[in-house]
C-alpha positions as a printed Julia matrix, in Angstrom:
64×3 Matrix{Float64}:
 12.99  -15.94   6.9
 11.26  -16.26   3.47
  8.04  -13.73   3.06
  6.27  -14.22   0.13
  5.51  -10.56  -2.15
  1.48  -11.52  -1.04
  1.81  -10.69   2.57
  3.88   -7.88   1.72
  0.9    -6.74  -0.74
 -1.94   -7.38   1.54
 -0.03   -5.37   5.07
  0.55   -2.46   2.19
 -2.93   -2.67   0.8
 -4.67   -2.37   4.07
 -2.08   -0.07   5.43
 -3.26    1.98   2.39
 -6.97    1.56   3.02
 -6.51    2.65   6.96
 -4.56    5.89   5.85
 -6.93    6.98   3.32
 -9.61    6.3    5.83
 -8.11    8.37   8.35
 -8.4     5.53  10.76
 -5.7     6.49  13.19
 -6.35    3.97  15.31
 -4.2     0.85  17.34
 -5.12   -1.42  14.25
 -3.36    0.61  12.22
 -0.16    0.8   14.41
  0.01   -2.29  13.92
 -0.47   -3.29  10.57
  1.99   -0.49   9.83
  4.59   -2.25  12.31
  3.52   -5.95  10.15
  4.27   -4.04   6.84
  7.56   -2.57   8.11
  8.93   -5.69   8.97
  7.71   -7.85   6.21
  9.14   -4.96   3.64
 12.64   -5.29   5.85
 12.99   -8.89   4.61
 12.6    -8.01   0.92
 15.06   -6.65  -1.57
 13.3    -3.39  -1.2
 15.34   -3.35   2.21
 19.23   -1.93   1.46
 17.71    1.01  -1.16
 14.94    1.82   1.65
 17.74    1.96   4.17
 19.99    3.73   1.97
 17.26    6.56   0.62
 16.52    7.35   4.37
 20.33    7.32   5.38
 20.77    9.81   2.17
 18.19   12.06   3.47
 19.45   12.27   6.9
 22.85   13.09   6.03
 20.71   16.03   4.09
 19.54   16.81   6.96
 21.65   17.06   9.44
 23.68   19.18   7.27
 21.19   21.92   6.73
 22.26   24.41   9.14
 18.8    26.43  10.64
């Protein structure tokens, strides 16, 4: 599946906006779900993946 850098831009942008905003509303669930997926089929995908598996490793590790 080829997403162009644009739509990636534009979810982020108005994902962004709706934050800021504090508009914690459906809309925003699901422009947040759009930009997940459209950043999971970019190369930002593996060091995303690998950052958050990195930090849970940290995690479970810490010992409360």
């Amino acid at each position: 599946m080829v997403v162009s850098v644009s739509g990636v831009v534009l979810a982020g942008v108005v994902l962004v906006l709706l934050v800021r905003n504090r508009r914690a509303t459906v809309g925003a669930a699901i422009v947040a779900a759009v930009f997940g997926f459209l950043l999971a089929s970019t190369g930002l995908a593996d060091p995303i993946r690998s950052a958050l598996d990195g930090g849970a490793k940290v995690t479970s590790s810490v010992k409360p």
